[in-house]
Backbone as a ProteinNet text record, in pm:
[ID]
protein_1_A
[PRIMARY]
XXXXXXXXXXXXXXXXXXXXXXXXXXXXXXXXXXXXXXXXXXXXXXXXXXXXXXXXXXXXXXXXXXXXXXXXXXXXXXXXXXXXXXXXXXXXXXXXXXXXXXXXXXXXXXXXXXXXXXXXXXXXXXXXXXXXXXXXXXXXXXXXXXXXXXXXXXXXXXXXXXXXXXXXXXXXXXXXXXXXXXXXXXXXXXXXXXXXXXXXXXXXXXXXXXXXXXXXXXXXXXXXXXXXXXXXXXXXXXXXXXXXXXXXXXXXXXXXXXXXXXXXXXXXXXXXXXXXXXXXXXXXXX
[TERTIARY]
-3269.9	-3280.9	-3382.7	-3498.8	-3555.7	-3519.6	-3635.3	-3556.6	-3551.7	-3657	-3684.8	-3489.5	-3455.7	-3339.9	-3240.9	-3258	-3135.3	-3119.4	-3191.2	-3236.6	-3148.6	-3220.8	-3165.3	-3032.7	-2958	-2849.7	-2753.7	-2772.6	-2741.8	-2742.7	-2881.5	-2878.4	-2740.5	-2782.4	-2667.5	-2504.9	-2459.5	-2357	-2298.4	-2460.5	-2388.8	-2368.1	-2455.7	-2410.5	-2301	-2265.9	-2124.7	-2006.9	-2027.8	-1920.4	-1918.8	-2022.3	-2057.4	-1957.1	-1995.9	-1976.5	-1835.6	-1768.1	-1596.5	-1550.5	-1618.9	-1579.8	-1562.2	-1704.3	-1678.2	-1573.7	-1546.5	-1420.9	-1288.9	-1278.9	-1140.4	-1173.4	-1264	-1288	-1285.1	-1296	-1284.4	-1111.9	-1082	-915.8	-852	-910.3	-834.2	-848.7	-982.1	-991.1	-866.6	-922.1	-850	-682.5	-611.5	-471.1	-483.6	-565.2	-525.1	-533.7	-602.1	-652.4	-509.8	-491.5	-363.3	-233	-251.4	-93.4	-121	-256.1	-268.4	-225.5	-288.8	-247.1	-138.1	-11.8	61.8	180.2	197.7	277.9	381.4	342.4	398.3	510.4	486.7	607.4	698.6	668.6	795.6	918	1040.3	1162.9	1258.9	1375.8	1488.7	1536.8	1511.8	1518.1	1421.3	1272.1	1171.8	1181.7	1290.7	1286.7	1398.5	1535.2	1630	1677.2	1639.1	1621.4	1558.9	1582.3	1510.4	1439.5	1307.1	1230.3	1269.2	1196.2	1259.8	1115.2	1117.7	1041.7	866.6	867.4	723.4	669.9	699.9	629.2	716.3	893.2	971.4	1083	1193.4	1229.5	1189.6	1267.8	1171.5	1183.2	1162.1	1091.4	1176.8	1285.9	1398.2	1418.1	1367.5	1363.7	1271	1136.9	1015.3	980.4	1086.9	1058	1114.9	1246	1340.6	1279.6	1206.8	1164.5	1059.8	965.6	859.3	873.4	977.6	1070	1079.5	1184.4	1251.4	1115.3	999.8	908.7	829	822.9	748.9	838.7	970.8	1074.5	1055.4	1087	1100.5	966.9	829.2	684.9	684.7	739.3	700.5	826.3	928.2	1059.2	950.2	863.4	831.7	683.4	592.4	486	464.3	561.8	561.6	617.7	744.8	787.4	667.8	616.4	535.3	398.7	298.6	237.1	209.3	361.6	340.4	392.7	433.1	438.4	325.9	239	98.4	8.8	31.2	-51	-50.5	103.7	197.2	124.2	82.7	50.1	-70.1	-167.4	-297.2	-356.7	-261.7	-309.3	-271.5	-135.7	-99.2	-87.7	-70.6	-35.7	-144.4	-258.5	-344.4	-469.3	-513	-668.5	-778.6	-856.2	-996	-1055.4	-1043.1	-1080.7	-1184.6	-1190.1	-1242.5	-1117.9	-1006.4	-877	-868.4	-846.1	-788.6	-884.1	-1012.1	-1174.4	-1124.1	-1092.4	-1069.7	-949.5	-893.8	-725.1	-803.9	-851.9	-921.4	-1002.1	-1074.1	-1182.4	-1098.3	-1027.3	-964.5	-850.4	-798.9	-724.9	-820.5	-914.8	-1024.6	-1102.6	-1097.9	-1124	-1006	-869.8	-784.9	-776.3	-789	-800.4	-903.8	-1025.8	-1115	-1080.9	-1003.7	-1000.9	-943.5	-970.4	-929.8	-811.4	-719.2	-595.3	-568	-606.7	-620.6	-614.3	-666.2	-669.4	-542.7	-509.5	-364	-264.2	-245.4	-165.7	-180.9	-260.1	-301.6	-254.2	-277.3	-213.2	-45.8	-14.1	165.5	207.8	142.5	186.5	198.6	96.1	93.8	191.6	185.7	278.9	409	467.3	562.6	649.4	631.5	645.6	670.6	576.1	557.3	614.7	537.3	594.9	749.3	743.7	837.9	952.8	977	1063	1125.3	1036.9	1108.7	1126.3	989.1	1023.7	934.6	907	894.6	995	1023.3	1107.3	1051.6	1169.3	1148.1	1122.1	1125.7	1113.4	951	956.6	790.8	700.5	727	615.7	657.9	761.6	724.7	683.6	690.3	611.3	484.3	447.7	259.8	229.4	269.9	227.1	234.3	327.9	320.3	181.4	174.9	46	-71.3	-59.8	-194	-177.9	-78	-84.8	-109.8	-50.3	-46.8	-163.8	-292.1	-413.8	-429.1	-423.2	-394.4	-289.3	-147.2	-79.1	-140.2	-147.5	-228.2	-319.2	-430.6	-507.8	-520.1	-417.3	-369.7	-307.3	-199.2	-101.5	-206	-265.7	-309.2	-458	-506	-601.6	-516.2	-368	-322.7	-248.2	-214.8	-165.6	-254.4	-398.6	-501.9	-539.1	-502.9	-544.3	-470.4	-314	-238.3	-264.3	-320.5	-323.9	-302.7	-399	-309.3	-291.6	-272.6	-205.3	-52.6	-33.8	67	189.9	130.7	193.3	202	72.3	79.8	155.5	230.3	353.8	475.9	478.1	585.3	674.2	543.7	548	576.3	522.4	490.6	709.4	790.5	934.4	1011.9	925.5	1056.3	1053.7	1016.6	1035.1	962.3	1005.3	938.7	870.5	737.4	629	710	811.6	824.9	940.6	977.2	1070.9	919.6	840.6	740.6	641.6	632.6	558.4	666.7	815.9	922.6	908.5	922.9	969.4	862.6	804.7	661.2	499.9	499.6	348.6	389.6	502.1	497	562.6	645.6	673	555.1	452.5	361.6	217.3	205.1	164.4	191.8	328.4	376	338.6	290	202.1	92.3	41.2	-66.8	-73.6	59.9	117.1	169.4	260.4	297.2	159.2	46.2	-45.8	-91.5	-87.1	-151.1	-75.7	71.1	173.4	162.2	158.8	138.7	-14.2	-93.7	-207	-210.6	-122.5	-95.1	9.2	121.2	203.4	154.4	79.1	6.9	-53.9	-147.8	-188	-126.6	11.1	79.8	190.5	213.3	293.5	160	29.8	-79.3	-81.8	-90.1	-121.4	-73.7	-149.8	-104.9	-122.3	-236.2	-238.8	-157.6	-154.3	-17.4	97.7	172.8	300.5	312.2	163.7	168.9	188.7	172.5	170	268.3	307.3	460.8	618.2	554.2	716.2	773.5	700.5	712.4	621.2	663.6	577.6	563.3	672.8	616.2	696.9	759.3	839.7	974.9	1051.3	1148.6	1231.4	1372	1459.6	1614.1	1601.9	1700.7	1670.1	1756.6	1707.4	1797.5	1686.2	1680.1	1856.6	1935.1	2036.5	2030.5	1944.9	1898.9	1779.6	1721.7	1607.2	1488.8	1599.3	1563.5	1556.9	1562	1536.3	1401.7	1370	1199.9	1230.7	1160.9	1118.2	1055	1095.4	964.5	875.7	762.5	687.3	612.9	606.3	526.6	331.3	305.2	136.2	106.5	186.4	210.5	246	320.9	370.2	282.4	216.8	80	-68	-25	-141.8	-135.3	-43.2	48	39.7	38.8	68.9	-81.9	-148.2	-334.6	-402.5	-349.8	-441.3	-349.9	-229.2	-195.2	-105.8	-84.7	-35	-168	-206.5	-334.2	-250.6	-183.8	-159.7	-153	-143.3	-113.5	-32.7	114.1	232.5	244.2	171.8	156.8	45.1	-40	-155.7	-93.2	-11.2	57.8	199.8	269.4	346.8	272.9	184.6	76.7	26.5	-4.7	-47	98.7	204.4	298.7	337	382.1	422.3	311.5	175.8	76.9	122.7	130.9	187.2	295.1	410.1	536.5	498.2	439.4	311.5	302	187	104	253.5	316.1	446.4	510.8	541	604.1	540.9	390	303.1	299.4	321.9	243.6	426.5	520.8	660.3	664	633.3	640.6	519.7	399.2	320.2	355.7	461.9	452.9	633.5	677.7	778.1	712.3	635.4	532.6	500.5	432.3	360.4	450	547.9	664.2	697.8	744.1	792.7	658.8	565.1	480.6	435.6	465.7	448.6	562.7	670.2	802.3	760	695.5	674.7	554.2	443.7	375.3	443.1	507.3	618	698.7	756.8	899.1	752.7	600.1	549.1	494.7	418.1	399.2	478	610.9	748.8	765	788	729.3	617.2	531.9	399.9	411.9	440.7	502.9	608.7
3582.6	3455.5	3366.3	3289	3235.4	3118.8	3056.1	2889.6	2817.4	2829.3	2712.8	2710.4	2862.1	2870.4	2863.1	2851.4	2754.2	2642.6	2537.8	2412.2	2413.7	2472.9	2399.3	2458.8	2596.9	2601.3	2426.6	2403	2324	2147.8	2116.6	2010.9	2038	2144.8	2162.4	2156.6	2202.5	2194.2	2026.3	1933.7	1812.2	1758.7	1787.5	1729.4	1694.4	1807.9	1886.9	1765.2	1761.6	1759.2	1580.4	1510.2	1381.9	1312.1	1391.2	1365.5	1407.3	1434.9	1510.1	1413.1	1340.8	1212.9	1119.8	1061.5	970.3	933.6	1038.6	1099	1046.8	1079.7	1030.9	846.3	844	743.9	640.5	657.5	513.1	538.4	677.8	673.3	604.9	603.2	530.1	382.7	284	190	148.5	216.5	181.5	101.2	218.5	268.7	129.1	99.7	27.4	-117.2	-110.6	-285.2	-269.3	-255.7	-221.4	-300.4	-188.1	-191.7	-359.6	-409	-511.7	-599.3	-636.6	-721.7	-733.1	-620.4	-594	-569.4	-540.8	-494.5	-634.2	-761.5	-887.5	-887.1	-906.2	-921.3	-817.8	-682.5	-548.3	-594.4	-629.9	-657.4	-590.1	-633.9	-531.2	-595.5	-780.2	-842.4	-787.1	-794.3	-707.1	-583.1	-497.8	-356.1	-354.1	-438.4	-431.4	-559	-615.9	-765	-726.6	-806.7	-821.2	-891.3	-875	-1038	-1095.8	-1277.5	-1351.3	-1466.1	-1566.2	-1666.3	-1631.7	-1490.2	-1436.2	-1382.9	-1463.9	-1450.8	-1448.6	-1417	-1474.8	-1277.8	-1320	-1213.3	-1040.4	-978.9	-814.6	-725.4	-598.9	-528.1	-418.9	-412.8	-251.1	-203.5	-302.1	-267.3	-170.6	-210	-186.4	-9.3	-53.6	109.9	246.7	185.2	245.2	335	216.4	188.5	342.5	310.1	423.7	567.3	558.4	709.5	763.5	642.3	698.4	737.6	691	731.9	849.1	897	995.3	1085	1055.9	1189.8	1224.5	1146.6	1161.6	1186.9	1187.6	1236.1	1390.8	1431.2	1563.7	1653	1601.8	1636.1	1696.3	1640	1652.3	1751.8	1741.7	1779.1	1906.8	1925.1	2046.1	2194.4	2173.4	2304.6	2303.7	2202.9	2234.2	2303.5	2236.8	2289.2	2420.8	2448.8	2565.2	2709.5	2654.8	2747.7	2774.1	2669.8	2689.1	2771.1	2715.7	2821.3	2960.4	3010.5	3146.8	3174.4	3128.5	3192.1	3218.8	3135.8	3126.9	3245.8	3241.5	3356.3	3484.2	3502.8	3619.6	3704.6	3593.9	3684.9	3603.8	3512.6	3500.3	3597.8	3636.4	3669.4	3617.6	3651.4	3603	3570.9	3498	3487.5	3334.3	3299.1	3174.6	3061.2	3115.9	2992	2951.1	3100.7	3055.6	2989.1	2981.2	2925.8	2751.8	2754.3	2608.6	2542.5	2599.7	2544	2481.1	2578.8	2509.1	2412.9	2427.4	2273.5	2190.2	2159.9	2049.7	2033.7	2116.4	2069.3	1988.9	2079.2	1974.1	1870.3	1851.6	1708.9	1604.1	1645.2	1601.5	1498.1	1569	1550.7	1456.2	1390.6	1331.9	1184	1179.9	1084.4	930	851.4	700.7	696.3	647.7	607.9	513.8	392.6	313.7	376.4	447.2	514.4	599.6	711.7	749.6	636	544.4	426.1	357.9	310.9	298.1	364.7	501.4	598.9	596.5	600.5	609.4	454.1	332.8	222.7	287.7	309.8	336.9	418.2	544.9	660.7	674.7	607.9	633.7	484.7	409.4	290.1	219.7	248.6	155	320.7	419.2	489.3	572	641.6	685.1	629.6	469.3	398.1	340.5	440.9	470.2	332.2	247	78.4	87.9	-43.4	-19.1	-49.7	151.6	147.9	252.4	347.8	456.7	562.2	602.7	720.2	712.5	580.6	626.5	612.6	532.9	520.7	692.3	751	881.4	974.4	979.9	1078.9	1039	907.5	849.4	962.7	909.1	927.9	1094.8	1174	1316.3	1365.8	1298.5	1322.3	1310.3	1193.9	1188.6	1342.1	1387.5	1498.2	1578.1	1627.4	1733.6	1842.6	1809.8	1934.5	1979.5	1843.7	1878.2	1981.9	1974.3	2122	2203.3	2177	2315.1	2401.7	2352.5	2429.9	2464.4	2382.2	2429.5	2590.8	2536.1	2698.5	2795.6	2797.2	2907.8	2956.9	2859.4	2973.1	2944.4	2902.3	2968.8	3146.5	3114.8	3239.5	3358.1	3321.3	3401.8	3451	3399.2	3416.6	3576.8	3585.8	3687	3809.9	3907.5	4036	4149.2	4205.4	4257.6	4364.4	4432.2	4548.4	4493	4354.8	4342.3	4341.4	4305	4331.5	4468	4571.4	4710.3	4756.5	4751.8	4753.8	4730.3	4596.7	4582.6	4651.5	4687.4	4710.8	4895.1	4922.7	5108	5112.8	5054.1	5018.8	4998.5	4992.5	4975.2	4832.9	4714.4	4574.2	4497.1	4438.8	4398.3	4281.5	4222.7	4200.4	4040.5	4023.3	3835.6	3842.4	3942.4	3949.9	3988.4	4055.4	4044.3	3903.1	3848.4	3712.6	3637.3	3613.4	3536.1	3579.5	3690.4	3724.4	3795.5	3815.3	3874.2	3754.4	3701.4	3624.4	3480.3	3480.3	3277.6	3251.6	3336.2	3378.7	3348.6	3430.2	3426.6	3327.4	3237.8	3176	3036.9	2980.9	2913.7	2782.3	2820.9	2740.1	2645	2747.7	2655	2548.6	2631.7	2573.7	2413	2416.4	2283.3	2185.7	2277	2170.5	2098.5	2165.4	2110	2005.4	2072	1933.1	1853.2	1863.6	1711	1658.9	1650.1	1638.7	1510.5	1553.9	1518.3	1398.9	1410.6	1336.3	1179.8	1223.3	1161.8	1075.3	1125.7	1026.9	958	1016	929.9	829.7	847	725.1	610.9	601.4	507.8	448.3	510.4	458.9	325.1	245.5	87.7	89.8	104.5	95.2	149	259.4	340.9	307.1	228.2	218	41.1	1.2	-130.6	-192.3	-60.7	-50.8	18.3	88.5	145.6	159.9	80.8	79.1	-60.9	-150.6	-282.8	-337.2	-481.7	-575.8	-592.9	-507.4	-509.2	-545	-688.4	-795.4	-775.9	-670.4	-677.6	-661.9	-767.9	-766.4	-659.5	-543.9	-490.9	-363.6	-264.8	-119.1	-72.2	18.9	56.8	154.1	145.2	183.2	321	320.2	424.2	447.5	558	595.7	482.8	414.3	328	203.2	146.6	15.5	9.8	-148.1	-106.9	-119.6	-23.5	-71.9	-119.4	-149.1	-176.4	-85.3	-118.3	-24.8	-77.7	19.3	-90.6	-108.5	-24.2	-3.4	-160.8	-201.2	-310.2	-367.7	-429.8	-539.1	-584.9	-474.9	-506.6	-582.6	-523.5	-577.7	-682.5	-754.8	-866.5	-954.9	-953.2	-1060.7	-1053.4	-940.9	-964.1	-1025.6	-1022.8	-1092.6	-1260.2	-1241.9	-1353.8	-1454.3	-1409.4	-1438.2	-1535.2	-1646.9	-1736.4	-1818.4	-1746.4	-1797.7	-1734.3	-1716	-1629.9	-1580.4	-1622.8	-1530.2	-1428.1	-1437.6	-1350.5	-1232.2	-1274.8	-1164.7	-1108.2	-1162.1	-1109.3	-976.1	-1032.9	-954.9	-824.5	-869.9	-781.4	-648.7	-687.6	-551.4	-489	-562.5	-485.1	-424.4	-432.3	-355.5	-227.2	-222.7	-131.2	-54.4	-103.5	-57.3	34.9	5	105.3	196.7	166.6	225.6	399.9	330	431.4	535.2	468.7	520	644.9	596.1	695	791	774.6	923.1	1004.5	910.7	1040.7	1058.4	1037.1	1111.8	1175.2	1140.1	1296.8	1394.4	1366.8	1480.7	1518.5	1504.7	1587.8	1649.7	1636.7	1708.9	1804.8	1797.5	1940.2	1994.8	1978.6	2032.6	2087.1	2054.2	2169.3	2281.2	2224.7	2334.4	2397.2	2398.9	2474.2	2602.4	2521.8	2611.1	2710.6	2607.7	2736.7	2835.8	2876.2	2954.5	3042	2985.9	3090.8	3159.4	3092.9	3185.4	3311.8	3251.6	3367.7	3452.8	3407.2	3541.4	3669.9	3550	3654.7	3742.8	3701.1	3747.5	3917	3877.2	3996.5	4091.6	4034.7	4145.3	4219.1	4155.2	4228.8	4266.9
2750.9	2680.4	2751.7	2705.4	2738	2795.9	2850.5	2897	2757.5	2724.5	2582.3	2514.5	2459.4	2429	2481	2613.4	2703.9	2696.9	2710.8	2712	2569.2	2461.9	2316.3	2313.6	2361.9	2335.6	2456	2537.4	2615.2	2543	2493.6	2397.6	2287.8	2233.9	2101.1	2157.1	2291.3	2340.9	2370.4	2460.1	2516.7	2332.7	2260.7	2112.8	2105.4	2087.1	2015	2058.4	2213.6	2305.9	2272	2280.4	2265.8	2147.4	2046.6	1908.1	1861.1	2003.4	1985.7	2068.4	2169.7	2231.8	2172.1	2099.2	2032.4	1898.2	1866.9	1773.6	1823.3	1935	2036.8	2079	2134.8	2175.5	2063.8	1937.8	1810.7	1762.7	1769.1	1776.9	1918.3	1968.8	2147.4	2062	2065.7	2061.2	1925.6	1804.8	1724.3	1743.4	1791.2	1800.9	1910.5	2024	2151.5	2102.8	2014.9	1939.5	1840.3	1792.2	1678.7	1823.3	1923.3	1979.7	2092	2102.2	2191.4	2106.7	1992.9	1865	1841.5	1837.1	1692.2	1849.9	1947.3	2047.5	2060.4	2088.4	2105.7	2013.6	1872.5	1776.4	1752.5	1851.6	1786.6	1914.2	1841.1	1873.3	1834.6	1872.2	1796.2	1648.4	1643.6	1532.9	1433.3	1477.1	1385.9	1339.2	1369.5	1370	1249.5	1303.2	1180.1	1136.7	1087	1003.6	866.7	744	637.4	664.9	603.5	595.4	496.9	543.1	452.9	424.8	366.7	342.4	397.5	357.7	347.4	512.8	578.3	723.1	815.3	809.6	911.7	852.8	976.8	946	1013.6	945.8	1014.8	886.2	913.2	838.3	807.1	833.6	842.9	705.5	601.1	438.8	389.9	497.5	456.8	513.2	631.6	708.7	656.3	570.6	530.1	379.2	306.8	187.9	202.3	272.6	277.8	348	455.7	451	309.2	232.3	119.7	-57.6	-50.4	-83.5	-76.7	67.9	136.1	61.2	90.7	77	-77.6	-168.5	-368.9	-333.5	-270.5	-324.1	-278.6	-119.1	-104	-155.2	-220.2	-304.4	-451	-489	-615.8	-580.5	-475.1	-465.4	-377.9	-300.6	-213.5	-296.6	-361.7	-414.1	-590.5	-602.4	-733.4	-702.5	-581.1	-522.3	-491.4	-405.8	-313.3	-460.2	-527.7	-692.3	-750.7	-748.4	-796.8	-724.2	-599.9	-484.1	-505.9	-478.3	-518.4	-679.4	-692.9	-845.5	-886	-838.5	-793.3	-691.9	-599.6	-501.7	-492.7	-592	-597.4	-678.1	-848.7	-983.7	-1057.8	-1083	-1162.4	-1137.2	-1217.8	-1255.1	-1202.8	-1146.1	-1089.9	-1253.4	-1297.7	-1459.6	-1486.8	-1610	-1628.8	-1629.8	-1640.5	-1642.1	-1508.6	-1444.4	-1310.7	-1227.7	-1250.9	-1211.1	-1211.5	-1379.5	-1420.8	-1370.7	-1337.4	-1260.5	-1092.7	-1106.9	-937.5	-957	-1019.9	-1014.3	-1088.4	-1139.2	-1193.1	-1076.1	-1015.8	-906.3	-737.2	-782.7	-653.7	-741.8	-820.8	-894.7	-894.5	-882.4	-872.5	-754.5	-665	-475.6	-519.8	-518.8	-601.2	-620.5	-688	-783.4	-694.9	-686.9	-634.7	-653.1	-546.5	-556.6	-623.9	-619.8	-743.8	-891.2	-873.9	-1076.4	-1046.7	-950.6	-1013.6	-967.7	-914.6	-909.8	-1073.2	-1148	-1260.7	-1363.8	-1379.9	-1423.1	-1460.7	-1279.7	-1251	-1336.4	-1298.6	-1385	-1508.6	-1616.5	-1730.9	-1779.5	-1721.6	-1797.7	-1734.3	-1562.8	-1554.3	-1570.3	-1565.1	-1531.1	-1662	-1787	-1909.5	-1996.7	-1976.1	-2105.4	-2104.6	-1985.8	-1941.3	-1906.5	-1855.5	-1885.6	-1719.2	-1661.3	-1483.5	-1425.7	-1507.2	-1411.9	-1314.1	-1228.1	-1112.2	-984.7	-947.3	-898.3	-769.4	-709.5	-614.5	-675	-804.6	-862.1	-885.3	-942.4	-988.3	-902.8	-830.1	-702.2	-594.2	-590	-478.3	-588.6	-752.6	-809.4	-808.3	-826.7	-830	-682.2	-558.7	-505.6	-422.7	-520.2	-551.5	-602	-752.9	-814.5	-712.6	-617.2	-540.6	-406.5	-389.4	-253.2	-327.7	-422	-538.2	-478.6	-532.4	-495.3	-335.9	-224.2	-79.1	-74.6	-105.3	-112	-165.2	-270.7	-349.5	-329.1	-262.6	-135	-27.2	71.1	174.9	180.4	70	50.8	2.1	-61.2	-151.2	-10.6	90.9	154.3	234.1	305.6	382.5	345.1	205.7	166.8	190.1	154.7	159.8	282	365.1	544.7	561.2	490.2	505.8	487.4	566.3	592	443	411.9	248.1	293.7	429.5	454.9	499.8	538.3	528	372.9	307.1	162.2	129.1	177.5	141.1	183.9	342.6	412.8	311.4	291.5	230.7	129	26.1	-116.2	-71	23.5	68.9	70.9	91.5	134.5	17.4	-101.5	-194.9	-227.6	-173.9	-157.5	-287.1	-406.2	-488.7	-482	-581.6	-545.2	-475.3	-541.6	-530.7	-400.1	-343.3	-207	-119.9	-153.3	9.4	10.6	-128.2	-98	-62.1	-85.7	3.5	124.7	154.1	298.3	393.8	383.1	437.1	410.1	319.4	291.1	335.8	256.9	312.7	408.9	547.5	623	729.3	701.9	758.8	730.1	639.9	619.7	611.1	645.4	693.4	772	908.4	926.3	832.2	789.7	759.3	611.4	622.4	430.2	499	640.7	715	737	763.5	859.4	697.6	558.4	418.3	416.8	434	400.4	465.4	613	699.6	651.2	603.4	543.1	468.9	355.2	239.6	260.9	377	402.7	467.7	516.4	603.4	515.8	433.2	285.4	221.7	174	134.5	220.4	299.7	431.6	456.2	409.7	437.3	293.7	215.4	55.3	24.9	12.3	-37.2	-214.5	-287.9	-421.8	-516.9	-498.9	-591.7	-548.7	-453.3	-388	-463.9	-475.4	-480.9	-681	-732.1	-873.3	-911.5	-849.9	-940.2	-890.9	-764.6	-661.4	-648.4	-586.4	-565.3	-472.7	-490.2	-395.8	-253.7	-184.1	-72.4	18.7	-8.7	17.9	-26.9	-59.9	-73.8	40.4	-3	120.5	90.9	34.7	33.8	32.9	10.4	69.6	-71.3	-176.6	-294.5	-321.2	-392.9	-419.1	-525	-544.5	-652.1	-694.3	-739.6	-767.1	-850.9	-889.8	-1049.1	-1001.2	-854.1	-784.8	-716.8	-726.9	-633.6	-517.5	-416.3	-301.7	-232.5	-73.3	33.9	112.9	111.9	216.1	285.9	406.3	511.5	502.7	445.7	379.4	303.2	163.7	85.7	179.7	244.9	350.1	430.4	477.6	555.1	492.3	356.1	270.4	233.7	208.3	129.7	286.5	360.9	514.2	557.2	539.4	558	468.6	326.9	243.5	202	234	173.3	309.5	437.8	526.8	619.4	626.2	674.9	810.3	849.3	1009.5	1094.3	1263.4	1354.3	1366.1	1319.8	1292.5	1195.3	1084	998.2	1064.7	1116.3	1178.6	1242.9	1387.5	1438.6	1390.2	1282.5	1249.1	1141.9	1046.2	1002	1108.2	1222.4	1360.4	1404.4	1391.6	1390.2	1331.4	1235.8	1101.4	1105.6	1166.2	1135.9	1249	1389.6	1499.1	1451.9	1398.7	1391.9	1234.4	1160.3	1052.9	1150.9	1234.2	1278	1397.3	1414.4	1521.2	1440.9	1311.1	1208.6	1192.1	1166.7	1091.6	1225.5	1368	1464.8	1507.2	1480.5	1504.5	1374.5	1258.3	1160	1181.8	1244.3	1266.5	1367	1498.1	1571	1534.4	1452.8	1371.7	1324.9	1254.6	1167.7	1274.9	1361.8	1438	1532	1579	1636.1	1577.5	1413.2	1309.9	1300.5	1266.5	1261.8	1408.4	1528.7	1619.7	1654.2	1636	1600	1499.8	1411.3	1350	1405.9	1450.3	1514.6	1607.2	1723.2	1837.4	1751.9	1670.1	1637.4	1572.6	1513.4	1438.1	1554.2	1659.5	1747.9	1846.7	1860.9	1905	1841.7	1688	1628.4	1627	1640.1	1690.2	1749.8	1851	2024.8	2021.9
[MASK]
++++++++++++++++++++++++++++++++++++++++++++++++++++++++++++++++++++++++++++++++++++++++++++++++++++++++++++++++++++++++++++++++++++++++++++++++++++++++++++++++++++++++++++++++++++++++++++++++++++++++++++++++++++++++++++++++++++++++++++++++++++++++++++++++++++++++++++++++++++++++++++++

């Protein structure tokens, strides 16, 4: 290897490495400006208190509220998804349908949250009758993960070995017991890392939560599917745009603070379950 091509493999390396720093380094600042701001007002009153008179109060409605969202969205978007995937990757046709199922599902992924928030108003909310409640805001915001599963599963499915299925099937094992127990088994992982993906999208989503669930500001914790809730995305939005004092800014970085607390204790939930599953696969290997 020449020098010239040392030199440039070496440029292309400090690149690389620079540009993986600075990556970390605007997530450091970010997260550290968030927790310098927003760290002062997290209490045990702020944590389980309703709020009340807009700016006073805490937030245990709001935290509760967007658990219970996340859950009715990947309740509705994960087993529909990971069906589509399974069907897509295992029993459709390389054809012109199955062509068109995909680009309309990555057009899907696409589309402004605002417009399927828009949407979820219109058809679940006004036609469908749902209200704005918990039902329609964790299906809106189903519709928005919807294609993120859907492609996750289907090239994690694809990653899977087709001598492992030839195995299967060589045993007697019919086609829909070796994609249960042999394909999504083993594809697993990566079907978790789509879902935390997607989850992740929707635990941030302010517009669709803000159009078919509620305002934001509610002080009670939803009794049924058919009540609106709180979330902490809307709450945040609602105290930044309409909150014009330091207590509101202040409680605004908090609420984002225990925000951002939730997504990285459910991503490192996935991310256990997911590594529990690589262990027990390579356990098997060996």
């Amino acid at each position: 290897m020449s020098v010239c091509v040392r030199v440039r493999e070496e440029v292309v390396k400090l690149g690389l490495c620079a540009a993986a720093l600075v990556s970390v380094a605007v997530l450091l600042v970010l997260v550290g400006y968030i927790f310098f701001n927003g760290a002062g007002a997290i209490n045990p009153a702020f944590l389980l208190e309703s709020p009340y008179r807009f700016e006073h109060g805490g937030i245990f409605p709001q935290v509760v509220g967007t658990f219970f969202l996340v859950a009715v969205c990947l309740l509705f978007a994960v087993p529909l998804g990971l069906a589509t995937a399974i069907y897509l990757a295992e029993y459709a046709a390389d054809n012109l349908v199955t062509r068109s199922v995909r680009f309309f599902v990555e057009c899907l992924a696409g589309i402004p949250s605002v417009v399927i928030g828009l949407f979820g108003l219109v058809f679940l909310v006004y036609f469908l009758g749902f209200g704005v409640s918990l039902l329609s805001g964790g299906l809106a915001l189903g519709f928005m993960i919807l294609p993120w599963t859907v492609r996750a599963s289907e090239e994690a499915i694809k990653t899977v070995p087709y001598s492992y299925r030839e195995a299967s099937l060589a045993l007697g094992v019919s086609k829909w017991q070796t994609i249960r127990g042999v394909v999504l088994r083993n594809a697993a992982p990566g079907i978790i890392t789509g879902v935390l993906l997607g989850m992740g999208k929707a635990v941030g989503e302010t517009a669709v939560v803000l159009l078919t669930a509620g305002s934001g500001l509610e002080s009670f914790l939803p009794r049924s599917l058919s009540d609106p809730v709180g979330s902490l995305p809307v709450y945040i939005f609602m105290l930044a745009t309409q909150g014009h004092t330091s207590a509101a800014s202040s409680r605004a970085f908090g609420a984002s603070l225990v925000l951002i607390a939730m997504f990285l204790l459910s991503s490192l939930f996935a991310l256990l379950l997911r590594n529990r599953f690589v262990r027990r696969k390579r356990r098997k290997i060996w």
